[in-house]
C-alpha positions as CSV (number, residue, x, y, z in Angstrom):
1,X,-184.2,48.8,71.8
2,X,-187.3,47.2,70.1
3,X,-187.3,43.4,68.6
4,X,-187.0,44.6,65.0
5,X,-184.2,47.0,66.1
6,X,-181.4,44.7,67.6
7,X,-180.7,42.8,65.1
8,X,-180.7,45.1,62.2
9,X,-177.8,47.3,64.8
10,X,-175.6,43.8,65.1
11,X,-175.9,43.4,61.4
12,X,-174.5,47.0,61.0
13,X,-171.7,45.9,63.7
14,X,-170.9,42.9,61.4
15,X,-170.5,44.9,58.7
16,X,-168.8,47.9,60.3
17,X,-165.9,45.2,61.6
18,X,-165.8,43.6,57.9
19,X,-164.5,47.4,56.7
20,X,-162.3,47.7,59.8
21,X,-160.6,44.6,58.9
22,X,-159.8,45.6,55.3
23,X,-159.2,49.0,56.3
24,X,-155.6,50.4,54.6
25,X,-154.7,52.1,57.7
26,X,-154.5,48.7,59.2
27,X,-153.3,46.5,56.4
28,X,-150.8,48.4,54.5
29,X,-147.9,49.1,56.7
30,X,-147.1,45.4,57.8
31,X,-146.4,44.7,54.6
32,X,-144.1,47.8,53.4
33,X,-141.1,46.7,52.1
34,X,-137.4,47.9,53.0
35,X,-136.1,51.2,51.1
36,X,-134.2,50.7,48.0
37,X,-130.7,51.7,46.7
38,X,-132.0,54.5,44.7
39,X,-135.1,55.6,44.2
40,X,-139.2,54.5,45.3
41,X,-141.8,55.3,42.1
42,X,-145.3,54.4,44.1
43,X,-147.9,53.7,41.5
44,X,-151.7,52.2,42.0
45,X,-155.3,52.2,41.1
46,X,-158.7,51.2,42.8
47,X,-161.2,52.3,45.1
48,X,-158.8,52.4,48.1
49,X,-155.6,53.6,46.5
50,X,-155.7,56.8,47.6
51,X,-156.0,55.3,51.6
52,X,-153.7,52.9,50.3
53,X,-151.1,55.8,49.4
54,X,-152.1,57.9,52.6
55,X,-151.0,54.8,54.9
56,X,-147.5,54.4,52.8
57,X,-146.9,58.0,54.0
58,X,-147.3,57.6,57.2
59,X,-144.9,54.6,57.4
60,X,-142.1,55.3,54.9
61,X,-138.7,56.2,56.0
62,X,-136.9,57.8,53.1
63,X,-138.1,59.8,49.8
64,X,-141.0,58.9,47.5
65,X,-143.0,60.4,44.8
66,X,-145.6,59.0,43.1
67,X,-149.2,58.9,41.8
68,X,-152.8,56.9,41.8
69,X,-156.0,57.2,40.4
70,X,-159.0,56.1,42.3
71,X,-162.8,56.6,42.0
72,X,-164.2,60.0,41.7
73,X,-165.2,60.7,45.6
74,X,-162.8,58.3,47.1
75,X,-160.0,60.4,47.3
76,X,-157.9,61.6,50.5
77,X,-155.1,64.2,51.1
78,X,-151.7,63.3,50.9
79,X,-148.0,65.0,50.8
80,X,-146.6,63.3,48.2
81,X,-147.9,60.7,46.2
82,X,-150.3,62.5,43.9
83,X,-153.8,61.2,43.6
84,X,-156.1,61.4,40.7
85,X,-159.9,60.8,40.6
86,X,-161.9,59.1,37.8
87,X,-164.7,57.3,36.6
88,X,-165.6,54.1,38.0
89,X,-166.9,51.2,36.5
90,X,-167.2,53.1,33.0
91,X,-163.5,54.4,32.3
92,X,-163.1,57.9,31.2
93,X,-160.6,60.3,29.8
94,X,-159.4,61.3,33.7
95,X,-158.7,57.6,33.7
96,X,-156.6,57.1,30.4
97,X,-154.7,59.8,31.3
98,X,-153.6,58.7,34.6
99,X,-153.1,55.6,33.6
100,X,-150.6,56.8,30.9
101,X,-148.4,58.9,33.3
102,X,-147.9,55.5,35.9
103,X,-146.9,54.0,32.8
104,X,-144.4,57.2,32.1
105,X,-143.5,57.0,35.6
106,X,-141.9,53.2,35.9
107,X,-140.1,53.7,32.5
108,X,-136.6,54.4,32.6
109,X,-135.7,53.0,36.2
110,X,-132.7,50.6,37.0
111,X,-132.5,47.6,39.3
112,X,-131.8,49.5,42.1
113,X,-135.0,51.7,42.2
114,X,-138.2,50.0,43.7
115,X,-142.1,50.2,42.5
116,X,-144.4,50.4,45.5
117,X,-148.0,49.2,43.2
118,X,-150.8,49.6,45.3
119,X,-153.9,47.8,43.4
120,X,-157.3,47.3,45.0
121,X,-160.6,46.7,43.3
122,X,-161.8,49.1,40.5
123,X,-158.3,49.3,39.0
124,X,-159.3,47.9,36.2
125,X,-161.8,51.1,35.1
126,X,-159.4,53.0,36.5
127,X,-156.3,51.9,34.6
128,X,-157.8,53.1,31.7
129,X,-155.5,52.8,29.0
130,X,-155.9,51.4,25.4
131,X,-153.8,48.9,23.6
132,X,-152.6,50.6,20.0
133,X,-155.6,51.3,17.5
134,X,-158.2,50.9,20.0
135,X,-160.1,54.3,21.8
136,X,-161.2,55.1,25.2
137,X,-164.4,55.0,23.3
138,X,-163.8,51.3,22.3
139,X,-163.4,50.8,26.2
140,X,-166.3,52.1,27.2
141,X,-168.5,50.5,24.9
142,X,-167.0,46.9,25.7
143,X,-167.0,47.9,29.8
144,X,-170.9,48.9,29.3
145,X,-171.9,45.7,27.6
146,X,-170.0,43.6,29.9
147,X,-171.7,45.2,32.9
148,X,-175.4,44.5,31.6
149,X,-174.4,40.6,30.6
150,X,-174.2,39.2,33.5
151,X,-170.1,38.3,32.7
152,X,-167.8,37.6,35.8
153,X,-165.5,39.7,37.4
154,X,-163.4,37.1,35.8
155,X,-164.4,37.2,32.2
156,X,-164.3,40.8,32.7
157,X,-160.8,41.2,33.4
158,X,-159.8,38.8,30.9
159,X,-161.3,40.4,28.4
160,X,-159.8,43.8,29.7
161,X,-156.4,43.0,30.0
162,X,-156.2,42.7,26.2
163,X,-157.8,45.4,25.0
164,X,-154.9,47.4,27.5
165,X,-151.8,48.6,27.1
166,X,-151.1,48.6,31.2
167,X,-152.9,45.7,32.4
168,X,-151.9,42.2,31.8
169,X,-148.7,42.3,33.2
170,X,-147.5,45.3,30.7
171,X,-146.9,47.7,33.7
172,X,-144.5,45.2,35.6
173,X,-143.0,44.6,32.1
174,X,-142.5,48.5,32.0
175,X,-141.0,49.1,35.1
176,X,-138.1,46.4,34.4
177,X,-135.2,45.8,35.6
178,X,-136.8,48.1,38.4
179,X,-138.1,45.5,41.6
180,X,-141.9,45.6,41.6
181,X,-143.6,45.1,44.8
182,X,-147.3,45.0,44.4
183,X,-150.1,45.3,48.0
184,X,-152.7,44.2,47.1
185,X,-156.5,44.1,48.4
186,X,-158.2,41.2,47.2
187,X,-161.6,42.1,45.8
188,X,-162.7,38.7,43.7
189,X,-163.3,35.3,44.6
190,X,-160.3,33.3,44.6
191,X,-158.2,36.2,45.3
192,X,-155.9,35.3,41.8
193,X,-153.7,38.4,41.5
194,X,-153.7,38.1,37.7
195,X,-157.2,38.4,38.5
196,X,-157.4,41.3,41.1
197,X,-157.9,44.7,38.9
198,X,-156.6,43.3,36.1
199,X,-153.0,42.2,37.2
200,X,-150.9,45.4,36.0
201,X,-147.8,43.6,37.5
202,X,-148.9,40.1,37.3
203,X,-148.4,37.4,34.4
204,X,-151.2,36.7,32.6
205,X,-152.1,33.3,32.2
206,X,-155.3,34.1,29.7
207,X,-155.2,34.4,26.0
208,X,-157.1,36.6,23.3
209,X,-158.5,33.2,22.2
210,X,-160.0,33.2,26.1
211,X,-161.4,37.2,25.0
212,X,-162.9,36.1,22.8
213,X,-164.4,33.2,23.8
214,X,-166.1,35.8,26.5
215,X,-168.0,37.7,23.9
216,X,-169.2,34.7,22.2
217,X,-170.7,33.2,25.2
218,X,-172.5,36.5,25.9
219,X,-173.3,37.6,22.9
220,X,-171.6,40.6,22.7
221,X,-170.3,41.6,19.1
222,X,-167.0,43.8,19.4
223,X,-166.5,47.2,17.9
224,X,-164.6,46.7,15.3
225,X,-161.4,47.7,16.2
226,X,-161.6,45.6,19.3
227,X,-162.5,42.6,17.2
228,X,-159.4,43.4,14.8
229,X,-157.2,44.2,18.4
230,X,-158.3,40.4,19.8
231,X,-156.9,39.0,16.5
232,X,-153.7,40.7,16.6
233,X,-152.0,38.3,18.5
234,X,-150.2,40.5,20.6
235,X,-150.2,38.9,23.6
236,X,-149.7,40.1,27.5
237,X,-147.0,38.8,29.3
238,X,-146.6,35.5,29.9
239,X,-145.9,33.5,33.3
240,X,-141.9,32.9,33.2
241,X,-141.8,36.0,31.3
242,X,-138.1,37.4,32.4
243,X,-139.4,41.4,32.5
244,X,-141.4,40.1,35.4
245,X,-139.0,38.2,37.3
246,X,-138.3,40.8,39.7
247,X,-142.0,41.3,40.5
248,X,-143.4,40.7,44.0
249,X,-147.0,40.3,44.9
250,X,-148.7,40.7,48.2
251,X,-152.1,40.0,49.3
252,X,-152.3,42.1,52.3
253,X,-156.4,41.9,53.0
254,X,-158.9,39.5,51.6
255,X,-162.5,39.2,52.0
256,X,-162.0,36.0,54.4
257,X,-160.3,38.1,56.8
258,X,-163.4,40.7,56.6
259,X,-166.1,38.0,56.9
260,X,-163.9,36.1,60.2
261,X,-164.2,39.7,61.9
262,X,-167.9,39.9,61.4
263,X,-168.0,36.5,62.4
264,X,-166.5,37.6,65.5
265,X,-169.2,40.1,66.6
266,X,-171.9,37.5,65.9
267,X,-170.5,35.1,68.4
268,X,-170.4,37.6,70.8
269,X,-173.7,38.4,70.5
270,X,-174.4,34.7,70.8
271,X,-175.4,33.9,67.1
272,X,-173.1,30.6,65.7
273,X,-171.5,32.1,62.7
274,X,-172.1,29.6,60.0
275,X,-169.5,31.1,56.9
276,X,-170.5,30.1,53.7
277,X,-167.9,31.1,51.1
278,X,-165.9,34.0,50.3
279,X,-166.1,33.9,46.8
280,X,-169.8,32.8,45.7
281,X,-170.5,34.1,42.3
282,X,-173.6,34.3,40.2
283,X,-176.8,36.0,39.5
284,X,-177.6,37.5,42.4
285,X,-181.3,36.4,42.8
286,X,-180.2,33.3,42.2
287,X,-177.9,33.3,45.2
288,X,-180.3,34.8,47.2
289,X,-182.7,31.8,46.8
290,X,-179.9,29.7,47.8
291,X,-178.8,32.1,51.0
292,X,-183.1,31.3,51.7
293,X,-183.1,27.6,51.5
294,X,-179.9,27.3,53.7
295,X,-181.5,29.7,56.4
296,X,-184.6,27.6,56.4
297,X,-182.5,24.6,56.8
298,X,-180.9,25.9,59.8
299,X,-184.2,27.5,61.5
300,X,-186.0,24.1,61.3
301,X,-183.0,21.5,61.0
302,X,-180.0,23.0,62.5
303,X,-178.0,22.4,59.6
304,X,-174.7,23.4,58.7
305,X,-175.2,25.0,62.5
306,X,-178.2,25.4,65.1
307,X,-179.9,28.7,65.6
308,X,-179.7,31.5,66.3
309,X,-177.0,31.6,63.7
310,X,-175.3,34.0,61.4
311,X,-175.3,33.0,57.7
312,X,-172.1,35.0,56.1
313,X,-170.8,35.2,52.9
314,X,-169.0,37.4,50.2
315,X,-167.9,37.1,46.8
316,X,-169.2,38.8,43.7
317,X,-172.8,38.1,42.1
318,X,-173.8,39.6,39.2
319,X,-177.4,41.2,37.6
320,X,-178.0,40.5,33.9
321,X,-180.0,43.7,33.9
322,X,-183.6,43.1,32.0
323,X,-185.8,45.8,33.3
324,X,-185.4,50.2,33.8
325,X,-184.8,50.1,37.7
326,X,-182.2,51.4,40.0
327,X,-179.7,49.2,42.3
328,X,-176.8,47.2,42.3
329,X,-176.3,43.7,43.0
330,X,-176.3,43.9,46.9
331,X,-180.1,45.6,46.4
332,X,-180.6,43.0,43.9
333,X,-179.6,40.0,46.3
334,X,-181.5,41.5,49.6
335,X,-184.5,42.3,47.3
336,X,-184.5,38.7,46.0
337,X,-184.2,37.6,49.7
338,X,-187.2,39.1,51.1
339,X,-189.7,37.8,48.4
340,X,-188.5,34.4,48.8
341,X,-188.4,34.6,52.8
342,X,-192.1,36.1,52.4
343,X,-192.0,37.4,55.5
344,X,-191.3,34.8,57.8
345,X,-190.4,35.6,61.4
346,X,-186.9,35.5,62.9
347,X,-184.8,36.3,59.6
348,X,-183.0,39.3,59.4
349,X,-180.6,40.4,56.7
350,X,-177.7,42.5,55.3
351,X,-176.2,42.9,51.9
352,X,-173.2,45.7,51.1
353,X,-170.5,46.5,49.0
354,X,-167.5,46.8,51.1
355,X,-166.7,49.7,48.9
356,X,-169.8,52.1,49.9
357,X,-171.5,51.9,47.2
358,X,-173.5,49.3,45.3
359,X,-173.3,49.5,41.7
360,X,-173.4,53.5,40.9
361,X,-176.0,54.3,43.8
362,X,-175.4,56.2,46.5
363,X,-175.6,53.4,48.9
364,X,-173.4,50.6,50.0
365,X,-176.6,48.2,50.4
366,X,-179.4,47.3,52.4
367,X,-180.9,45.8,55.8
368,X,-184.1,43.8,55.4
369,X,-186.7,41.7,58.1
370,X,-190.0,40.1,58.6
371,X,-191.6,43.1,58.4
372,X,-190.1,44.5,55.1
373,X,-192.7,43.2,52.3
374,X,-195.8,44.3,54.7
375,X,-194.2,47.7,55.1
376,X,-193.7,47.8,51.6
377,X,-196.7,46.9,50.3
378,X,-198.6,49.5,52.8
379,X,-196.3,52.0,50.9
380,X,-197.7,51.0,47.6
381,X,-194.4,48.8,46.7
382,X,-195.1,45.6,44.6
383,X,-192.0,43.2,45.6
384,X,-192.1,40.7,42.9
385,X,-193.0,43.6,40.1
386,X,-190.0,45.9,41.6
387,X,-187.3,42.4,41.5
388,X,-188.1,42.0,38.1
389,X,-187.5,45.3,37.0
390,X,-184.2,45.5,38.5
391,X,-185.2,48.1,41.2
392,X,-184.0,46.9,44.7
393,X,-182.8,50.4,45.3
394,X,-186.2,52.1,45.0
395,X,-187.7,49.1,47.2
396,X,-185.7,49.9,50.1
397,X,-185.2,53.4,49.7
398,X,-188.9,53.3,49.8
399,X,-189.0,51.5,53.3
400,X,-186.0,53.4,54.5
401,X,-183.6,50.4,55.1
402,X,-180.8,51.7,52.9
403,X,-177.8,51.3,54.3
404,X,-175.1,54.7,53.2
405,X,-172.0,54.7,54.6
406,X,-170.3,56.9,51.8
407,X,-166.9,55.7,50.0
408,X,-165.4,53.3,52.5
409,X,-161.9,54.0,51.1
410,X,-161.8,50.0,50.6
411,X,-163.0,47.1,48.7
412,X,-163.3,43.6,49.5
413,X,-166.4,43.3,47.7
414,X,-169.9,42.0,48.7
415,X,-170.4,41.6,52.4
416,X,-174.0,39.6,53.1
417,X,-175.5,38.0,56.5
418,X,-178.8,37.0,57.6
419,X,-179.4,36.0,60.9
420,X,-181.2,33.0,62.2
421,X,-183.7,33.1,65.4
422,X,-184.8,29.9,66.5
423,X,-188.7,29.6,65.8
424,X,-190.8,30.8,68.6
């Protein structure tokens, strides 16, 4: 195995034990509750609700029927619980639809019945349906102009929940006097389940003067009936709200747990893991120039650790896109990474999605080294010209460092390392 080799295979091993510990086949079935009285509904959304549903199978004892929707490609068989596809992170009509039978489905239960709501990340596309006098068209409009802001998962959901008839709380308020129990894999930083895809069975703590306060800071003007919808005043359930009291959440698999297990193969290997966060947010080049500094520290300081060392860290950055390229945030980070690093030896680096696939490419990420710029530019690649026109994927498609792993069946959201070699 050559120099330039090793490391890039550990950094796939780090990232390979960051899915395995999120993985729903592994995280779901601790945390299945008890059959009810009468009868289980299963319900869910996101980009690992259909594993999510294939893993309740295979550990229930007693009759269930149910459905989910998750991304188009992410789906899996099952015998029972029936699983639709749709579009992911623009919401279609495959969305709104499924999203109005779950809602169907919890009505008309009684408090002996139980709601099995399995929500991961990308349930709050998914869950695609509109509050009264808004269109899936007014959805789409406000989803695409959020995406290109630069707006936090945060603001995002806030600003979603109330333009939804499901999210928000409203499904848990639905399913009443039915118990809710919701497993949930924690895709944003902070892991807040009024946060995680939306909260469909969580109180929401937000406001519509919060919605929009997110448009103003962005500049974003509403369609119209989405501005008249965030003056209505109808607001999503509140915390203490009694249609939720018999509402359970459970975090069953967080990005923390996912960067401790890649952790774990980097002290093996004899790298000092050196975990940064699990929930750094902001623009993505602009973390990457932080992610720089800190591995320069270490290499000629040791500080926070000595080298060789393994810088970790997940959250969710974002892109405020300005130019015509192709790539999602991870290609945006790693692309950022390299030009600042300029080449110097001993640094080698991953960025992913833990979901497969960064923004709507066909990869999960990157893997980038010393060598990446001068390979690069003996390709014809400018760097710096490529960064600012948003284009990370074509840079490292270009060098062939993409890193495709398909539709993971999971999400706990960005998954970056870079490891540190002590200077020769």
């Amino acid at each position: 195995m050559s120099p330039e080799t090793a490391p890039r295979a550990l950094l796939r091993r780090m990232f390979d034990a960051a899915l395995a510990a999120c993985d729903p086949a592994r995280c779901v079935p601790p945390f299945l509750p008890l059959p009810p009285k009468g009868r289980t509904v299963v319900v869910g959304a996101g980009k690992a609700a259909a594993a999510m549903a294939q893993a309740v199978e295979a550990h229930w004892k007693g009759p269930l029927t149910g459905l989910v929707v998750t991304r188009y490609g992410h789906g899996v068989a099952t015998r029972h619980i029936e699983v639709v596809e749709a579009s992911h992170p623009v919401p279609d009509a495959a969305g709104a639809a499924a999203a109005a039978r779950i809602l169907a489905a919890v009505g008309g239960l009684t408090a002996d019945d139980l709601v099995l709501c399995l929500i991961s990340g990308g349930a709050s596309a998914l869950l695609a349906l509109a509050a009264p006098g808004l269109t899936l068209a007014d959805k789409q409009a406000v989803n695409r102009a959020l995406l290109k802001s630069g707006a936090t998962i945060t603001e995002m959901n806030c600003v979603r929940k109330h333009l939804s008839a499901i999210k928000g709380g409203r499904l848990a308020a639905a399913a009443a006097p039915a118990r809710v129990v919701t497993l949930v894999i924690s895709d944003v930083p902070g892991d807040d389940p009024s946060v995680i895809g939306s909260g469909p069975t969580v109180a929401d703590p937000t406001t519509f003067a919060d919605a929009r306060a997110v448009f103003a800071k962005y500049g974003i003007t509403p369609p119209p009936a989405v501005a008249a919808r965030l003056d209505s005043g109808d607001e999503t359930p509140r915390p203490g709200d009694r249609r939720l009291a018999g509402s359970e959440v459970i975090l069953i698999a967080r990005p923390q747990d996912s960067l401790a297990a890649a952790a774990g193969v980097a002290a093996a290997e004899g790298y000092g893991p050196v975990i940064l966060s699990d929930s750094l947010e902001g623009e993505a080049r602009d973390v990457a120039l932080v992610h720089a500094g800190i591995a320069r520290q270490i290499r000629r300081h040791g500080q926070p650790g000595m080298a060789p060392a393994a810088l970790i860290s997940g959250g969710e950055t974002t892109v405020t896109v300005r130019g015509m390229g192709r790539g999602g945030r991870n290609a945006e980070f790693l692309l950022a990474l390299t030009v600042a690093l300029n080449g110097e030896a001993g640094f080698h680096a991953i960025a992913c999605d833990t979901d497969g696939i960064d923004g709507t490419e066909d990869n999960a990420g990157a893997l980038a080294g010393p060598d990446s710029l001068a390979r690069a530019a003996a390709k014809g690649l400018d760097a710096k010209a490529m960064l600012a026109n948003n284009d990370g994927y074509s840079f490292f498609a270009g060098i062939g460092d993409l890193v495709v792993t398909g539709p993971t069946l999971t999400n706990v959201n960005d998954f970056r390392a870079i490891l540190v070699d002590p200077a020769a």
